[in-house]
Backbone as a printed PyTorch tensor [residue, N CA C, xyz], in Angstrom:
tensor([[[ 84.6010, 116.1920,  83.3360],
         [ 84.7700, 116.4300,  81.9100],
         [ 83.6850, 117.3950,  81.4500]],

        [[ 83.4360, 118.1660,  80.3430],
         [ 82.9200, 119.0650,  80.0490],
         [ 82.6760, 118.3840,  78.3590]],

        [[ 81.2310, 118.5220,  78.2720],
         [ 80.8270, 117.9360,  77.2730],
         [ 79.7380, 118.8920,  76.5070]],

        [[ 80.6820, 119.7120,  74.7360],
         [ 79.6550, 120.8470,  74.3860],
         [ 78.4750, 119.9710,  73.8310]],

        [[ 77.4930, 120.9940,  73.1890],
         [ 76.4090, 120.8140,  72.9120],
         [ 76.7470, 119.9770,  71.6290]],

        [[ 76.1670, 119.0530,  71.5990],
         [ 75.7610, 117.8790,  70.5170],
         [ 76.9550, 116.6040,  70.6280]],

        [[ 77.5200, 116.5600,  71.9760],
         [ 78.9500, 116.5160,  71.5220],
         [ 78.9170, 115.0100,  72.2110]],

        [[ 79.6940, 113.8960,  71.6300],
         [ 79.6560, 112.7790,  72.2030],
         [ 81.3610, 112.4220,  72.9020]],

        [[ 81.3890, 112.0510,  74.0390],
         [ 82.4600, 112.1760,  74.9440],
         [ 82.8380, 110.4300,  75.3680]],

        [[ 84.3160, 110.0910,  74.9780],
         [ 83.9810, 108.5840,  75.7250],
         [ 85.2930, 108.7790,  76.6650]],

        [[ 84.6470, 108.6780,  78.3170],
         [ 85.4350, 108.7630,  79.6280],
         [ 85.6490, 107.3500,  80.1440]],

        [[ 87.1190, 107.3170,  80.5760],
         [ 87.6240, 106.3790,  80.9430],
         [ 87.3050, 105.8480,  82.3920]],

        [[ 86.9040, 104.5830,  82.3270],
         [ 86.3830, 104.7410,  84.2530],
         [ 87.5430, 104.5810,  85.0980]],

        [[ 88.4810, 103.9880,  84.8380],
         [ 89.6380, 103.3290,  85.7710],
         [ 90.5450, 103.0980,  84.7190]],

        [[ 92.0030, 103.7120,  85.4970],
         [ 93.0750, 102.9740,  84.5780],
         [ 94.1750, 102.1880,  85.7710]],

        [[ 94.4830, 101.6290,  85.0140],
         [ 95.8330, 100.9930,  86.0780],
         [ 97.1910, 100.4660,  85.0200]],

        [[ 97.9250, 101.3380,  85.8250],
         [ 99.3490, 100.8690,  85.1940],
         [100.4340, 100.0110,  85.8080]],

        [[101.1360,  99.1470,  84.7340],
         [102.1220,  97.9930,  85.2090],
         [101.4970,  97.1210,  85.7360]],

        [[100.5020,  96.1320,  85.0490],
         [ 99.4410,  95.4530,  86.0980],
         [100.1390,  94.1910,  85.2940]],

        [[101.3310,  93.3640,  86.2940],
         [101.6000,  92.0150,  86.2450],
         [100.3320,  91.2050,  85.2750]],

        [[100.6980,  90.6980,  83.8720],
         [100.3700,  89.7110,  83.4460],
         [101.2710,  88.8470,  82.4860]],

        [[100.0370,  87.5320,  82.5950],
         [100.7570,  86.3390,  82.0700],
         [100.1780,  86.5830,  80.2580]],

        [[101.0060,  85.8680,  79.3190],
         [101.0050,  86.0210,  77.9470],
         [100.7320,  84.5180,  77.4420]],

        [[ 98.9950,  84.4080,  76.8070],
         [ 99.0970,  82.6850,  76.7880],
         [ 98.8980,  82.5220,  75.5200]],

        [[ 99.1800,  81.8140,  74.5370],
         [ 99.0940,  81.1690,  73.5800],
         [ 97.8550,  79.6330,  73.1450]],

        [[ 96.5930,  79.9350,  72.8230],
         [ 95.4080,  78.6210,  72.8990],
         [ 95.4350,  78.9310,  71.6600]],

        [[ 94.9960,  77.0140,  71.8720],
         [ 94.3000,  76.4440,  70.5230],
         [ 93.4390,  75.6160,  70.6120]],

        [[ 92.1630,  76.0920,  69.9070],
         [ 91.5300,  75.1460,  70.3760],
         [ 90.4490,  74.4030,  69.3850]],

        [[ 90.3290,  72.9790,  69.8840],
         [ 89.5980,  71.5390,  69.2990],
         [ 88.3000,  72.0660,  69.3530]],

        [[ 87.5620,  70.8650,  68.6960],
         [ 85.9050,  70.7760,  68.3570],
         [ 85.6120,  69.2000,  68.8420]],

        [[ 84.6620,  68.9730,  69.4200],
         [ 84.4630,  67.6140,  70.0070],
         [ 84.0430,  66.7440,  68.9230]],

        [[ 83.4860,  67.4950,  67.8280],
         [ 83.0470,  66.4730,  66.5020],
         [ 83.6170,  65.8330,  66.1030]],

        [[ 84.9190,  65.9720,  66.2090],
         [ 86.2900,  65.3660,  65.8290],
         [ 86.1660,  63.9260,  66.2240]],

        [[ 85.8160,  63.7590,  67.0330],
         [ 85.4320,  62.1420,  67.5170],
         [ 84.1170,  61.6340,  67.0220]],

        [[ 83.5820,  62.3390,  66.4660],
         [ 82.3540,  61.5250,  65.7970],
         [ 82.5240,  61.1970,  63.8940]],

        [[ 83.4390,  61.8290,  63.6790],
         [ 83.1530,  61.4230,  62.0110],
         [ 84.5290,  60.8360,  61.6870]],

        [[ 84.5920,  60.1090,  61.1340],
         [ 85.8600,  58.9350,  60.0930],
         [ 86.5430,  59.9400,  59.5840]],

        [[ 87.7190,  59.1990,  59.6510],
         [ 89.6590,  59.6260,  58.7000],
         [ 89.0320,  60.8680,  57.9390]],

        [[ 89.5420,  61.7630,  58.1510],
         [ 89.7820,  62.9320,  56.8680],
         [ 90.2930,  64.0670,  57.8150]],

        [[ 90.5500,  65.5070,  57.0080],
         [ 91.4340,  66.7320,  57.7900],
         [ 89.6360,  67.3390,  58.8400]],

        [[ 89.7310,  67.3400,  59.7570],
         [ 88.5910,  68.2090,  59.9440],
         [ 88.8010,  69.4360,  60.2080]],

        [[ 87.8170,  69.7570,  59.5860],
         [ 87.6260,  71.4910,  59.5790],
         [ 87.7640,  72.0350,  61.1210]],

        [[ 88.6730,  73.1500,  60.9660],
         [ 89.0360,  73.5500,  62.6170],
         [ 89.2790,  74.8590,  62.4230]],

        [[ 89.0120,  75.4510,  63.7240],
         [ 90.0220,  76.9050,  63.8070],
         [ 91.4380,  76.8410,  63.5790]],

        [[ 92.3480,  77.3250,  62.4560],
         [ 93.4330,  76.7500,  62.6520],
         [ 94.1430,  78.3420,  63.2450]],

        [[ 93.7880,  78.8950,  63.8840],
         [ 94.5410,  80.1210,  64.4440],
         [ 94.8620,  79.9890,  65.4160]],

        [[ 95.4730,  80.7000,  65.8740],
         [ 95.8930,  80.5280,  67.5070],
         [ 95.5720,  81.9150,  68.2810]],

        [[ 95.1060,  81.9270,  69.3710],
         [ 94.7200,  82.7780,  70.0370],
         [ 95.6180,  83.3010,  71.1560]],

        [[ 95.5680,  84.3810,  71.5140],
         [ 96.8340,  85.0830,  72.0710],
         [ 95.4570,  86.0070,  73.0350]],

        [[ 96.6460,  85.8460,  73.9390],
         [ 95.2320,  85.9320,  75.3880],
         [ 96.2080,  86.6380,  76.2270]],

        [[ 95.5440,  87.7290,  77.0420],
         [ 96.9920,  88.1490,  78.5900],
         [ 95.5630,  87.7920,  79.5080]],

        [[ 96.5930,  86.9040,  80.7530],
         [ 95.7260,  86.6570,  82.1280],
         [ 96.1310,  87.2710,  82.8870]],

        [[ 95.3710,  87.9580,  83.9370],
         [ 96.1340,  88.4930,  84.7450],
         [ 94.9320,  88.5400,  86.1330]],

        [[ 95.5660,  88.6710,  87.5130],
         [ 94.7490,  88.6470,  88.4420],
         [ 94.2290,  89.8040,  89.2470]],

        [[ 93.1580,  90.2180,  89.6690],
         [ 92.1840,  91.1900,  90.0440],
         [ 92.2380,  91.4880,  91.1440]],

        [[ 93.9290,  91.6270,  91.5940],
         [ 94.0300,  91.6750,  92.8900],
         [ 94.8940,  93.3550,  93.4270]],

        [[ 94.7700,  93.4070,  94.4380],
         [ 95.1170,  94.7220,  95.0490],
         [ 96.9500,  95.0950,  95.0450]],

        [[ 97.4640,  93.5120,  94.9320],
         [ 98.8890,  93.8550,  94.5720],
         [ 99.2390,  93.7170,  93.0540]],

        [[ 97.9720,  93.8160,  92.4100],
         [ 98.6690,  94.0610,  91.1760],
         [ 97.7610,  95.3990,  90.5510]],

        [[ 97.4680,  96.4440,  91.2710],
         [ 97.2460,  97.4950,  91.1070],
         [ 96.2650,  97.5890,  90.7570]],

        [[ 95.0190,  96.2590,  91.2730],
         [ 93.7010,  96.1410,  90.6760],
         [ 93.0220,  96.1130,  92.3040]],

        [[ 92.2240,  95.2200,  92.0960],
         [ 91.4600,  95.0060,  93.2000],
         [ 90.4510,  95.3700,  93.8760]],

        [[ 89.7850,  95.5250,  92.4910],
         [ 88.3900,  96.2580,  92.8820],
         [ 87.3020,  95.2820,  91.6450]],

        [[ 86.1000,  95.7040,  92.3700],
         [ 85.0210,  95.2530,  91.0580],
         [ 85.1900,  95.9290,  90.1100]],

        [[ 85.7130,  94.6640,  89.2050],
         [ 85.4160,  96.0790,  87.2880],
         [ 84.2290,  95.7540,  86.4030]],

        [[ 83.6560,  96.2620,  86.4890],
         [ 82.6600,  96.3020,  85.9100],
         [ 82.5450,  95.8200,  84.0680]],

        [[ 81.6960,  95.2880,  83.8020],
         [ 81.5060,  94.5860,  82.4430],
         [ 81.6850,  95.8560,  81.4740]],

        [[ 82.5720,  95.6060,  79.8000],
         [ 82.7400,  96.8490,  79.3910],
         [ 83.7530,  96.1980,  78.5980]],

        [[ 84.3460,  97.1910,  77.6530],
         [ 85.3640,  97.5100,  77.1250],
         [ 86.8410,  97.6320,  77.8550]],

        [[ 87.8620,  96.3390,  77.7530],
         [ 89.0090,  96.8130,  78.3160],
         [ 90.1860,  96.7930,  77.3750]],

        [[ 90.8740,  97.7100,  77.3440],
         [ 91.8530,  98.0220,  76.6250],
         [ 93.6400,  97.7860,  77.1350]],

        [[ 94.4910,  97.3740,  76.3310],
         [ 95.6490,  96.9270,  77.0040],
         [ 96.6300,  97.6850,  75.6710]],

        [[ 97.7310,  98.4420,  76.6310],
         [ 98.8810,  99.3530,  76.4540],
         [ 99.7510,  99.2560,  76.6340]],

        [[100.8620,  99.0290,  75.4330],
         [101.9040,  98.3740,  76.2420],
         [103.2920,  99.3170,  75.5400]],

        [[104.1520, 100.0290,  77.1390],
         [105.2110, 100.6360,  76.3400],
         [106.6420, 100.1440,  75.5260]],

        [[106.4660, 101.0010,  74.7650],
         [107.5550, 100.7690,  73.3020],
         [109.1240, 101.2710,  73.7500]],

        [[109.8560, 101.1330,  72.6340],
         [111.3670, 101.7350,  73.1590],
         [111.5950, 102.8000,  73.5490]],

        [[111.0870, 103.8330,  72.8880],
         [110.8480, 105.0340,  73.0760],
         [110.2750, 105.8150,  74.1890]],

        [[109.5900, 104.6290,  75.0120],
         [108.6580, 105.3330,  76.2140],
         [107.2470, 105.4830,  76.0080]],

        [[106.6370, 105.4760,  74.6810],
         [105.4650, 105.5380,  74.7150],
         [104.8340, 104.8390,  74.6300]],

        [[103.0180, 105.0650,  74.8380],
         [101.9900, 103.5290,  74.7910],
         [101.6240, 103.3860,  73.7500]],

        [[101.8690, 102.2510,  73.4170],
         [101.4340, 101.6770,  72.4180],
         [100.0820, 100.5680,  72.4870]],

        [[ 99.1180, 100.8940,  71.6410],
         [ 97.4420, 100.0100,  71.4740],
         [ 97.9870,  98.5720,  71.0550]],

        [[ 98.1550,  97.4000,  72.0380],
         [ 98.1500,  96.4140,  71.7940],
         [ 96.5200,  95.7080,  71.3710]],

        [[ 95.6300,  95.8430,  72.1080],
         [ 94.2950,  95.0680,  72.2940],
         [ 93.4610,  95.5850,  73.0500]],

        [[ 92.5950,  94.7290,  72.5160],
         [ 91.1220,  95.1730,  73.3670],
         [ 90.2130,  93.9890,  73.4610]],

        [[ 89.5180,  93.6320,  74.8600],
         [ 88.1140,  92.9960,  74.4490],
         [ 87.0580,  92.5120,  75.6290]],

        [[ 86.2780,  92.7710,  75.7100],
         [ 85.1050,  93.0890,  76.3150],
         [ 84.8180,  91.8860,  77.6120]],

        [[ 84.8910,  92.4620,  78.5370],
         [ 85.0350,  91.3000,  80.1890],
         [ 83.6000,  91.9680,  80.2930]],

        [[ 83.2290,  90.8250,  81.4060],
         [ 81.8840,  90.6240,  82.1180],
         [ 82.5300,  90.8560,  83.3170]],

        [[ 81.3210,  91.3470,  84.1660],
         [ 81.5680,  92.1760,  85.8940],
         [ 82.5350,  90.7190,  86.6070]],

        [[ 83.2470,  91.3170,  86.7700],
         [ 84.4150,  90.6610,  87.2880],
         [ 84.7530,  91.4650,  88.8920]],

        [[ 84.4170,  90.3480,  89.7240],
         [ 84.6510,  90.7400,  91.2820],
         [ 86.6030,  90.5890,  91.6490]],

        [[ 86.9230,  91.3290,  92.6040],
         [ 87.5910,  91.0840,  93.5010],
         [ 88.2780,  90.3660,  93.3340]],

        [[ 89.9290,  89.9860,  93.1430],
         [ 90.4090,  88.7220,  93.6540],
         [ 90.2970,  87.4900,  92.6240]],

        [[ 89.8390,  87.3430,  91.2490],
         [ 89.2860,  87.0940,  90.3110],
         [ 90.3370,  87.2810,  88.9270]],

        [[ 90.5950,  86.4570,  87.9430],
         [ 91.2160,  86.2010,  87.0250],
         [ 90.4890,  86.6130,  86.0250]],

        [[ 91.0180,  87.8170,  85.2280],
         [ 90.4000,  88.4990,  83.7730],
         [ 91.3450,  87.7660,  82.8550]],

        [[ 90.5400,  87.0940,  81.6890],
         [ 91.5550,  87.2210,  80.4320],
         [ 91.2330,  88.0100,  79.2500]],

        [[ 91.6550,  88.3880,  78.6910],
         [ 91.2450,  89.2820,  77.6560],
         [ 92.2280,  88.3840,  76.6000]],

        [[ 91.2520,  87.9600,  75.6660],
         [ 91.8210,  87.9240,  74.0640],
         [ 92.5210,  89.0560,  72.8420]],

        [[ 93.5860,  88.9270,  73.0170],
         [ 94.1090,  90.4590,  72.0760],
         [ 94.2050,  90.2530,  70.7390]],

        [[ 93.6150,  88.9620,  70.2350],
         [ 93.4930,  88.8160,  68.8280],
         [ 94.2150,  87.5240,  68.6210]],

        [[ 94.6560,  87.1000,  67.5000],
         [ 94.9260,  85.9460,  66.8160],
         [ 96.7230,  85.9810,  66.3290]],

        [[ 97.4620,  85.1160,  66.7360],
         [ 98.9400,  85.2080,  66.2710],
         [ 98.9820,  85.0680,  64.8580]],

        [[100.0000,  85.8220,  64.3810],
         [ 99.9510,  85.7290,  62.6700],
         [101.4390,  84.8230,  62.5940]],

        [[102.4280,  84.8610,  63.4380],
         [103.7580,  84.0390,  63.3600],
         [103.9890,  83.0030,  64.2440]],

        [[102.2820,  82.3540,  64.4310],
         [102.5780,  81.1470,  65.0940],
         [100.9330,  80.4840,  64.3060]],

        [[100.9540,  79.2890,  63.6050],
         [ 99.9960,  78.6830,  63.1200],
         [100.2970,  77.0140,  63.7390]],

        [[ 99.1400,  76.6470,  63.3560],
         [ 98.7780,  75.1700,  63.6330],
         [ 97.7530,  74.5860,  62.4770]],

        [[ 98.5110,  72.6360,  62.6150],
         [ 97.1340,  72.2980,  61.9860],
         [ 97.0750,  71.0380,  62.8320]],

        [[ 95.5720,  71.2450,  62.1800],
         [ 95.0820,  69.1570,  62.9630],
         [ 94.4830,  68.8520,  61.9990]],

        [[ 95.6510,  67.5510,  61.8740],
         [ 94.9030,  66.5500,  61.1450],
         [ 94.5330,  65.1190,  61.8410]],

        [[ 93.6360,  64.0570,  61.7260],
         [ 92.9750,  63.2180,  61.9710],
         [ 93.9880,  62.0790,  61.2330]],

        [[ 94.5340,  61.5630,  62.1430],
         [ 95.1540,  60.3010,  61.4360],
         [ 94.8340,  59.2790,  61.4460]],

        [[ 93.7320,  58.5750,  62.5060],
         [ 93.3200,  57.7080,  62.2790],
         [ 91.6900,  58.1040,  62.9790]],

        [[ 90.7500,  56.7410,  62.7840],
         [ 89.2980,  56.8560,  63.1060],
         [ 88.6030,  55.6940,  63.1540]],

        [[ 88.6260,  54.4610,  64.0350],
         [ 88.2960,  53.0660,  63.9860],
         [ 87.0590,  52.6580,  65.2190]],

        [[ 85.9050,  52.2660,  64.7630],
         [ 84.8090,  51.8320,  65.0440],
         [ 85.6560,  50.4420,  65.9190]],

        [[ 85.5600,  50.4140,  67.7420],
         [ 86.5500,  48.9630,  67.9500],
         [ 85.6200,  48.1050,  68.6250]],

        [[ 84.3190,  48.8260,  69.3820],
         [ 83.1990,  48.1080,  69.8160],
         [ 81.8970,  48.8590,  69.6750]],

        [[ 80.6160,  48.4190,  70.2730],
         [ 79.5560,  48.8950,  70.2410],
         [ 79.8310,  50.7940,  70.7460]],

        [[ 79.6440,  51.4630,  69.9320],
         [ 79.6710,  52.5850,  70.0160],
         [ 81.0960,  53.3470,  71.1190]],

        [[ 81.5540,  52.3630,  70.6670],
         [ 83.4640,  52.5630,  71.5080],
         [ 83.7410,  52.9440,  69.4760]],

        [[ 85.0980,  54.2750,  69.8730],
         [ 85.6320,  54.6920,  68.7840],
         [ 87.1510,  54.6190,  69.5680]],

        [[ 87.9420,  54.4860,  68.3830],
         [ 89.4880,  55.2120,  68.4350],
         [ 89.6980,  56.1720,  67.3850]],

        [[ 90.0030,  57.0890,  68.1610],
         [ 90.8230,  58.1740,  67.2510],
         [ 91.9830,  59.0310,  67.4010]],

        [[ 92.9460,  59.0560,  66.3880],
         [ 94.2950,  59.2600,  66.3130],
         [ 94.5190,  61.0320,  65.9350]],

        [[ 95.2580,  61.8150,  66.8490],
         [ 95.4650,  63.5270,  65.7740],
         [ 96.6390,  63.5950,  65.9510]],

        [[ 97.0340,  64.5110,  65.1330],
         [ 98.4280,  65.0270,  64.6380],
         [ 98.3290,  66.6550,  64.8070]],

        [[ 98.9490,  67.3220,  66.4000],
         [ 98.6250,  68.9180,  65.7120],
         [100.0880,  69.4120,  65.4770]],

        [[100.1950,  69.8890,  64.0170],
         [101.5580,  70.6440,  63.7420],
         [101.4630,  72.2460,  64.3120]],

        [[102.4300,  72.4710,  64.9080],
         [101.9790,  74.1900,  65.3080],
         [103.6660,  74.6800,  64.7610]],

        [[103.5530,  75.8210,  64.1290],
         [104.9090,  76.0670,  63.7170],
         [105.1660,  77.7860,  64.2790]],

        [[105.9610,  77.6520,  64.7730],
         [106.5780,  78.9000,  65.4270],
         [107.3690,  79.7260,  64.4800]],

        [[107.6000,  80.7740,  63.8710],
         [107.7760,  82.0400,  63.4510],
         [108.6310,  82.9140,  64.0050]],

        [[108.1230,  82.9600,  65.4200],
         [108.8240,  84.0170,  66.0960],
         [110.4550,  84.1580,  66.0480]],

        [[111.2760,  85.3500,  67.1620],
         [112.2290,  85.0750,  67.1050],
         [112.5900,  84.3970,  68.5600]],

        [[111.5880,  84.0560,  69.0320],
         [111.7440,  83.1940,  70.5630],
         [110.9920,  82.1850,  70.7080]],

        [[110.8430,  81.1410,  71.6510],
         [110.6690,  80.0140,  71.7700],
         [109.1610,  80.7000,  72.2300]],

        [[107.8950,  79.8070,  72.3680],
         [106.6370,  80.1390,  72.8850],
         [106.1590,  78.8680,  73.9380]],

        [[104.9590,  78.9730,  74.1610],
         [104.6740,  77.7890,  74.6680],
         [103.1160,  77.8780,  74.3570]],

        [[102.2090,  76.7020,  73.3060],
         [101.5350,  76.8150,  72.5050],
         [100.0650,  75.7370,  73.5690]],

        [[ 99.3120,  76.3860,  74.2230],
         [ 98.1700,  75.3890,  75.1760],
         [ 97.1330,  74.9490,  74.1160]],

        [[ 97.3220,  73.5330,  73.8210],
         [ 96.1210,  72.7300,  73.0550],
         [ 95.1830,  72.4700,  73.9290]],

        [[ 93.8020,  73.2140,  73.8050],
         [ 92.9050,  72.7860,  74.7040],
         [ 91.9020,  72.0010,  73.7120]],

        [[ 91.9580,  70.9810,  73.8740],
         [ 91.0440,  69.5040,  72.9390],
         [ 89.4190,  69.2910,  73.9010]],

        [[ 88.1600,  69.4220,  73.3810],
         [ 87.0400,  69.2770,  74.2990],
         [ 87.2920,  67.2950,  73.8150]],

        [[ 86.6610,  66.9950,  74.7020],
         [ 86.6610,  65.4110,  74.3590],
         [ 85.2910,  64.6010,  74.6140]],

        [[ 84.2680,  64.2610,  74.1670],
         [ 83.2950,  63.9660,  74.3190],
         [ 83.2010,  62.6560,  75.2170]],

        [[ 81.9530,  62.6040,  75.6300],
         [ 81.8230,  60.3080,  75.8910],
         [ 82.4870,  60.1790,  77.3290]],

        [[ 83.0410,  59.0900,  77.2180],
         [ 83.7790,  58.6840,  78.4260],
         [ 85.1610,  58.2730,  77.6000]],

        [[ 86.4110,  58.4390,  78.0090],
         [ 87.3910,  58.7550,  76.8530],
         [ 88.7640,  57.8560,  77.6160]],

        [[ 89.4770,  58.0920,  77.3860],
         [ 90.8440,  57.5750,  77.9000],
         [ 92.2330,  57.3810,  76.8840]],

        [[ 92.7450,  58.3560,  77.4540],
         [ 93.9750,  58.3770,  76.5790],
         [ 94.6770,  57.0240,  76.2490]],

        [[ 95.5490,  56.5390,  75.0500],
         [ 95.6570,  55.7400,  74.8140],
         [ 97.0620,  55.8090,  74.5850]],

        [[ 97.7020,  57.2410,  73.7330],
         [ 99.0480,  57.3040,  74.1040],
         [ 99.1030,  58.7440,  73.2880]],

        [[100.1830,  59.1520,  73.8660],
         [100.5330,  60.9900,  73.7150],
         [101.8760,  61.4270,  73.7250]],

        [[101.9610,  62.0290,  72.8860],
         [103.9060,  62.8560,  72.7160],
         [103.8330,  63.7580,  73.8160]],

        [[102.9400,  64.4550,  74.2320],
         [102.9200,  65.2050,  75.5040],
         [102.3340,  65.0630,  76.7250]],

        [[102.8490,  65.6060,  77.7750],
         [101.6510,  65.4540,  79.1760],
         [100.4300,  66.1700,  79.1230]],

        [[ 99.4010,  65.9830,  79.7050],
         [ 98.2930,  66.6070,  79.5310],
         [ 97.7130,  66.7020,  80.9010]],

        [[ 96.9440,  67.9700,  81.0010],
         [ 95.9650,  67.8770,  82.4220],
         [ 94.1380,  67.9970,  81.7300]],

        [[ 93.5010,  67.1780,  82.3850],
         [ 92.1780,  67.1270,  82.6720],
         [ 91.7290,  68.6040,  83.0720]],

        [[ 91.2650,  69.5270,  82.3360],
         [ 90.9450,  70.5850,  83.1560],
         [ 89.4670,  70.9590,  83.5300]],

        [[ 88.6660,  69.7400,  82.6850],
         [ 87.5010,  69.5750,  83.0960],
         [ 87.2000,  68.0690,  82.3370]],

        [[ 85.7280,  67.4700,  82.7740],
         [ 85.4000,  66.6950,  82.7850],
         [ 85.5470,  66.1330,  81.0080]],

        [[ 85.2130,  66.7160,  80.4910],
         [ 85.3620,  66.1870,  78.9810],
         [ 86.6230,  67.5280,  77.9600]],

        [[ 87.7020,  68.0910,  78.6310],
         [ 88.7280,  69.0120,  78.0060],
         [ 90.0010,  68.7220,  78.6430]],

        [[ 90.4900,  68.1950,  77.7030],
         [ 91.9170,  68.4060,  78.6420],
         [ 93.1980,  69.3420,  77.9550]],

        [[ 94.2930,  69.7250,  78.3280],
         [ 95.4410,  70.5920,  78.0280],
         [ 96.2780,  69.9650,  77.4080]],

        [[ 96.8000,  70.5820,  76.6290],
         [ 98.6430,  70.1210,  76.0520],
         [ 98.9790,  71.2140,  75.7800]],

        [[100.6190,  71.6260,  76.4300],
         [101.6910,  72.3860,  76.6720],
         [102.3600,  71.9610,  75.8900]],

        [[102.3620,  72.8470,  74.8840],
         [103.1730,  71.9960,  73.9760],
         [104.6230,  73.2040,  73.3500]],

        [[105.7410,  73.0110,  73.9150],
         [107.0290,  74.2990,  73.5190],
         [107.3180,  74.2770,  72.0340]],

        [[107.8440,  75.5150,  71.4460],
         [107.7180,  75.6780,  70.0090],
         [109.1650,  76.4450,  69.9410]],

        [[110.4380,  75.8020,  69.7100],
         [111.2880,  76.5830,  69.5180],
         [111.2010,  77.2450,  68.6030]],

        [[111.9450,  78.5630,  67.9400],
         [112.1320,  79.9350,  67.3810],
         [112.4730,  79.2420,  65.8040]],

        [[111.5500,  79.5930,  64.7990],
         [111.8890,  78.7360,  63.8880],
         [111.6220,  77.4730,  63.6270]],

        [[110.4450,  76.5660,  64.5210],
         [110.6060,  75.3010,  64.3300],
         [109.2650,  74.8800,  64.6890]],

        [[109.3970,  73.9530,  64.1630],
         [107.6740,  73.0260,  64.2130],
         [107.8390,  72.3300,  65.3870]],

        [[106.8200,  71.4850,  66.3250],
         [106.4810,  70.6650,  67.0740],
         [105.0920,  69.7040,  66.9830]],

        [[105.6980,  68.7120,  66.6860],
         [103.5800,  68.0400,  66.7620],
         [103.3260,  67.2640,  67.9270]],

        [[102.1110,  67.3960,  68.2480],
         [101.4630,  66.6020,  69.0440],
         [100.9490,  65.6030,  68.7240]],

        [[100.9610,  64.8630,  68.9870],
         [100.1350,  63.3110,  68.8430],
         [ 99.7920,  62.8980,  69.7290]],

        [[ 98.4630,  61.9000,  69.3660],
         [ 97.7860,  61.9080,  70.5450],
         [ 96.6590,  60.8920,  70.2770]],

        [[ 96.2100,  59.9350,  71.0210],
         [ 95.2320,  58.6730,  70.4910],
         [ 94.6120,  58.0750,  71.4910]],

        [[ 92.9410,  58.4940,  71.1740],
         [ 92.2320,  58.5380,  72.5210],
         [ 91.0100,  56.7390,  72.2180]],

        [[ 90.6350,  56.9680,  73.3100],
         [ 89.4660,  55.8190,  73.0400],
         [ 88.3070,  56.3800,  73.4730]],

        [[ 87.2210,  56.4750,  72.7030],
         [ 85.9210,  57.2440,  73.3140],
         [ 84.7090,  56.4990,  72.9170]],

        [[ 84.2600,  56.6690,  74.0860],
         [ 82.5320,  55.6410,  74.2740],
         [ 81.1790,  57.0280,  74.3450]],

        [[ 80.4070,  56.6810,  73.7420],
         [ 79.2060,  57.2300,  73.5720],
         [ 78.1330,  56.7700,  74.6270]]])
């Protein structure tokens, strides 16, 4: 590149096109939620819209990318690229899962509310949520509640399946047909 005098230039290090990814939909909890009595608690109520995709050589990656600015393009009817998102990865090796956050859904919302909150032994709690997530779109989604969960915990009963994806967070998959609400419910027992 050729850069005149005074002149500020921003060069692209690597591009890669048609790079297989997945399209995820999170939402996500606050662990405080289990420490304070009945009322709405204050939450992120947005939903986050994320592409995963893997850092591998058959998907036209497969190299170290270096920490930075990454940008995602995606073509329109017409043939051309269109600026979906952007957002900033850490040195990411080889073989390795990037997600990039492309911003916040505007036609898919959620809420949580706290339906119940009962003191049942010495620093043992129960607590009850309700998350409404309402879909917008003109297609069905699939909406990942990721809940942190404090203590030592144990589900007590749930409208959905859930996975443990770490020691105190677990998942809910929760489907959102086109036009339509879905809630989760969900009622844990947690020890301090």
């Amino acid at each position: 590149t050729t850069i005149k005098d005074n002149q500020t230039k921003q060069v692209s290090l690597l591009n890669a096109n048609q790079v297989p990814a997945t399209k995820r939909f999170l939402y996500y909890g606050a662990d405080h939620y289990y420490r304070t009595q009945y009322g709405v608690p204050v939450s992120n109520q947005k939903i986050g819209v994320y592409i995963e995709m893997a850092n591998k050589k058959g998907n036209r990656l497969g190299m170290p990318l270096p920490k930075g600015t990454v940008r995602v393009y995606k073509t329109d009817s017409d043939r051309s690229l269109q600026f979906v998102g952007e957002d900033y990865i850490e040195h990411t090796p080889k073989d390795e899962t990037i997600k990039i956050k492309m911003g916040e859904a505007f036609d898919i919302v959620a809420e949580r509310k706290q339906t119940d909150w009962r003191k049942v032994g010495d620093s043992t709690y129960e607590v009850a949520f309700v998350v409404s997530i309402r879909n917008h779109k003109d297609s069905p989604v699939t909406v990942s509640v990721i809940e942190p969960i404090p203590g030592d915990w144990t589900i007590l009963r749930n409208s959905h399946d859930y996975k443990k994806i770490e020691a105190h967070t677990i998942q809910f998959d929760v489907p959102v047909e086109k036009d339509q609400e879905a809630k989760l419910q969900y009622r844990v027992r947690v020890k301090f």
